[in-house]
N, C-alpha and C positions, 0 to 999 in steps of 0.2 A: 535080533541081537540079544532077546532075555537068557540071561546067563552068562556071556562072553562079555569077553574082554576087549571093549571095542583100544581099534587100533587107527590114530590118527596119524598122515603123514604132513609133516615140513618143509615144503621144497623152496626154489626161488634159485636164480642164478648166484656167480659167485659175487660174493661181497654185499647181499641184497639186506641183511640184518636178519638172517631165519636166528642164527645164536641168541643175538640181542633181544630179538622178540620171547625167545621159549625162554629167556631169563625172567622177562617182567613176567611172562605166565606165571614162572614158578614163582616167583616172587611175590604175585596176588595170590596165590592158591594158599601160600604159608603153610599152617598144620595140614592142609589137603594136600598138599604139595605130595606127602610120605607116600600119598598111595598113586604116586604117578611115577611109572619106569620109563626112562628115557633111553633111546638105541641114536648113538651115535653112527654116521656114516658119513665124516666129512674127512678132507685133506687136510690135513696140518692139526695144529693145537683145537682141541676144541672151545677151551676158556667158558666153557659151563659150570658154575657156581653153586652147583645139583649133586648130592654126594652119591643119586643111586643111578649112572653112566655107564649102561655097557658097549662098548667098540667093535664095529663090524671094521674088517679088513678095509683097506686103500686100494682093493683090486677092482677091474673094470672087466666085464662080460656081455659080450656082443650076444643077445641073446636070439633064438630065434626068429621073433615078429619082428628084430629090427632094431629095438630098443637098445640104449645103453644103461646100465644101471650098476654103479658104483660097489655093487655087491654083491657076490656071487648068490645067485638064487638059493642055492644050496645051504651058502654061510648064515644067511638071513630066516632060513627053515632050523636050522639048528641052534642059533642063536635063541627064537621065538620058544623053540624048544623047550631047552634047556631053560630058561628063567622061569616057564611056566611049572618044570617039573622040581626046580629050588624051590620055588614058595612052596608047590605041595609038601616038599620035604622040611619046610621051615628052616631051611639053610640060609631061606634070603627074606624078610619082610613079605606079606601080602603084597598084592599091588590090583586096583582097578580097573586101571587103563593105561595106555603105552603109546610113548608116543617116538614116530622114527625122524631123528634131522635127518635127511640126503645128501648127499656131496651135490657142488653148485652147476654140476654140468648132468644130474640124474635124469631121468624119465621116472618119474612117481608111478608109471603104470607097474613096473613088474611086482611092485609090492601088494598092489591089488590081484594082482593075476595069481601070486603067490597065496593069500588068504584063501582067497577063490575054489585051490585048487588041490595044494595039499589040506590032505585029508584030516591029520592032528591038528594042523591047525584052522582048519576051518570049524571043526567043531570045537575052537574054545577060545579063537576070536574072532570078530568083526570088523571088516572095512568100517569105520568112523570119516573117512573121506582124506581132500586133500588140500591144504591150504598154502595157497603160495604166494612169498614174499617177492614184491618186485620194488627196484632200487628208483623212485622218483627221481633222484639225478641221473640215470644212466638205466632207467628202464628203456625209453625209444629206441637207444644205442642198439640194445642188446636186443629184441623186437627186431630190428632192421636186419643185424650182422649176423647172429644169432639163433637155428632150429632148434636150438634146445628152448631156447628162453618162450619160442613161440608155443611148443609141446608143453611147457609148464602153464605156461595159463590156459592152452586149450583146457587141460585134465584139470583146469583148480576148480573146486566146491565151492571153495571160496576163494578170495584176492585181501593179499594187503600190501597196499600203498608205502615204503616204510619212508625217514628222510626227507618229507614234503618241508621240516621247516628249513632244508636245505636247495631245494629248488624253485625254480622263476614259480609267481601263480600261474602264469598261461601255459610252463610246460608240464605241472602235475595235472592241469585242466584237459591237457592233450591225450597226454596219456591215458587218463582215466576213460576215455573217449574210446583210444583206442583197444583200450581192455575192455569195453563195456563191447564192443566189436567184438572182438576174437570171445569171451565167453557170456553172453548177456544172463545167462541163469547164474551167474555167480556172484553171489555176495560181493560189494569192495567196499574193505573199510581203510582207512590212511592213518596215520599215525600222527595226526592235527586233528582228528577227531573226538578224542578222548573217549573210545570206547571201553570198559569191561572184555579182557580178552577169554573170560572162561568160552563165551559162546562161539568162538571165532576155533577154538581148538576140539570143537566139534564142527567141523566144515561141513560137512553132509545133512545136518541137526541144522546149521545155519540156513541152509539152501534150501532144505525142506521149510522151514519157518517163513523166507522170504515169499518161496511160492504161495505155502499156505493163505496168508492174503491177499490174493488173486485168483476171478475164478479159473476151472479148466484146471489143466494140468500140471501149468507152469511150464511148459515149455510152448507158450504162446507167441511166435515171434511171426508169426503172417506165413499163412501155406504160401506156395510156389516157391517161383525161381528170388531167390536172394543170395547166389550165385554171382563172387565178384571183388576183387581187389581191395584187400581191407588197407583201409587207410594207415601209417605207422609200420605197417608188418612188410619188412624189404623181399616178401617172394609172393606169388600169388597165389590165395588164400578162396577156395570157393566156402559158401554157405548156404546148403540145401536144407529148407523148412518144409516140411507138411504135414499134412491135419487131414485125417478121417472123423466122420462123426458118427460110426459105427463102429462096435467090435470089428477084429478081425481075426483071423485064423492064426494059431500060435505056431501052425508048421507053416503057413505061407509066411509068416514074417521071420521066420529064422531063415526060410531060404533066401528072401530078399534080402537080408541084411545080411549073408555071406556069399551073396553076388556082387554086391554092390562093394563089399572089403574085400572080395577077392581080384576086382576089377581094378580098386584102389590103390592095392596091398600097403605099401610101408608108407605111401602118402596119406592114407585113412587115417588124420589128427585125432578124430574124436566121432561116434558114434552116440547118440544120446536119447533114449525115447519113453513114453508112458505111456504103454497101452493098455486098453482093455483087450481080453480074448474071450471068442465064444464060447460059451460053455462054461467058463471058470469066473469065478469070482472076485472081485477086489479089480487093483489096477497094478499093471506088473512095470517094473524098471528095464530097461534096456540099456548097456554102455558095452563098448568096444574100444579097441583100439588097434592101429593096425590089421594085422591079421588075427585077430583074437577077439572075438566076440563071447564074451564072461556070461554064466549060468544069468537068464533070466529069475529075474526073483521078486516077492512082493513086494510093494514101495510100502516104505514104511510109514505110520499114521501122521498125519501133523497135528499142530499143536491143537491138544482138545481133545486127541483121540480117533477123529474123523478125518480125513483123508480128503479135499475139495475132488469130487468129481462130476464129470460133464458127460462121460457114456461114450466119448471120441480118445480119440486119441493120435498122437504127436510125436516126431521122427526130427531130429537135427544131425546133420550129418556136416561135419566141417575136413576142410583138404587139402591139402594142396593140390595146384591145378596144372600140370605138369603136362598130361596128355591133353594136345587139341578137341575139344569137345564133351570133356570131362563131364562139364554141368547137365548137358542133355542124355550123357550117357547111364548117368548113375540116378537123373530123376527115371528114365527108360525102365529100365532093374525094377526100382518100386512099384513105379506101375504098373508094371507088368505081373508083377505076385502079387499085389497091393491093389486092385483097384480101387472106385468110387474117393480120389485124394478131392480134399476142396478146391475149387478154381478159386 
């Protein structure tokens, strides 16, 4: 990310407080505040209190993997564009970092997929991650009734609880429960916490922090089958864990992992892994989604500089379980390009 303009996204279904929250952000950042550009993409009035708001269209594009995303991929590439190529021309202030709201029904993936992919913009920003706001009174609701609400928090970095002093204590307790389910590597913080939200708007920063004091990878959630009906979430929802304690091949594991998404295809939630690979150095990132499995790339260091690693490495694959047999089908996939998994 040295030199780019890292880019955090905002999601959360509709009415979850994403506005309210990127108010207080700006509102603690103050004189930092100037060097934060904000991209609107919501329906209706925005009611952000931010003088430097640029507006992506209210259109909706069904995009290939499957995804919805409130923004035409193209409008969002020219958008990024375009403010990047004002500052140069000092037609608009500098800016540091950029942050996008979503409309409350988005997929946060295609904005990832977008950084990823075009080229202008991959050389001069950076995924910053994904934070998403869910409504404590009406998060379970939307969890149950809901496949967007379930896709935003597979993809969140991080989670925030917002409206806790407006719900019962045992259904913000539930929830949190069942968010700790659907994404356990991500951060959640509630808005009864009284957290510092600067750290929270680096989601990615966040989630690498939290791993960082634990050993291994951080995506230690027990090899095997964990495969099985998440409690809260109204469809069913598998969770495939496993752990090598060896490198392994950076071409067997791309084939494995666009077997097992191609097998998946549009139910493939979320794709998540830390590998080491032979031969190459460091510990590399793995994320997918859908039919899209994103350039492997280095994980970046955690706090300190040094990076916890353990010489193994870690695969989370979450789904929906639609086809009978799913779970034994897609652990199959891995092991079969993957062998030596931990029992």
């Amino acid at each position: 990310m040295a030199g780019k303009i890292p880019v955090a996204v905002v999601s959360g279904f509709l009415g979850s407080g994403k506005t309210t929250l990127l108010n207080r952000y700006l509102r603690e950042q103050a004189g930092d505040a100037s060097s934060t550009m904000v991209l609107i993409n919501e329906i209706g009035a925005a009611g952000l209190d931010h003088r430097r708001v640029r507006r992506l269209g209210d259109r909706v594009a069904v995009l290939e993997s499957g995804c919805q995303c409130c923004a035409v991929q193209g409008e969002l590439v020219d958008a990024l564009r375009e403010l990047f190529l004002q500052a140069l021309r000092k037609a608009i202030p500098p800016f540091s970092r950029l942050i996008i709201e979503t409309t409350g029904i988005a997929d946060p993936a295609p904005v990832r997929y977008t950084l990823q992919y075009e080229r202008f913009l991959h050389e001069r920003y950076a995924y910053a991650g994904c934070l998403v706001v869910v409504d404590a009174m009406h998060g379970a609701r939307h969890l149950r009734e809901r496949r967007e609400a379930v896709q935003q928090a597979v993809l969140a970095d991080a989670l925030f609880l917002s409206k806790t002093d407006l719900a019962g204590e045992g259904d913000a307790d539930a929830l949190k429960s069942t968010l700790a389910g659907l994404n356990p590597a991500a951060p959640l913080y509630s808005s009864s916490g009284g957290q510092a939200l600067a750290g929270m708007f680096d989601p990615a920063g966040a989630a690498e922090r939290r791993r960082s004091g634990r050993a291994g990878s951080g995506l230690r959630f027990g090899a095997g089958f964990a495969a099985r009906k998440r409690e809260g979430a109204g469809e069913e929802l598998g969770v495939l864990a496993l752990e090598w304690r060896s490198p392994q091949s950076r071409a067997a594991t791309t084939k494995a992992l666009e077997a097992a998404m191609a097998y998946a295809g549009a139910d493939m939630l979320r794709v998540k892994g830390s590998f080491r690979f032979s031969g190459a150095a460091g510990r590399w990132a793995v994320h997918g989604v859908h039919r899209v499995l994103y350039p492997i790339a280095p994980e970046a260091a955690a706090v300190g500089g040094n990076l916890v690693d353990d010489g193994g490495c870690a695969l989370a694959l979450i789904y929906r379980r639609v086809a009978a047999g799913a779970d034994e089908a897609l652990a199959e996939i891995l092991r079969r390009h993957l062998p030596g998994v931990v029992a």
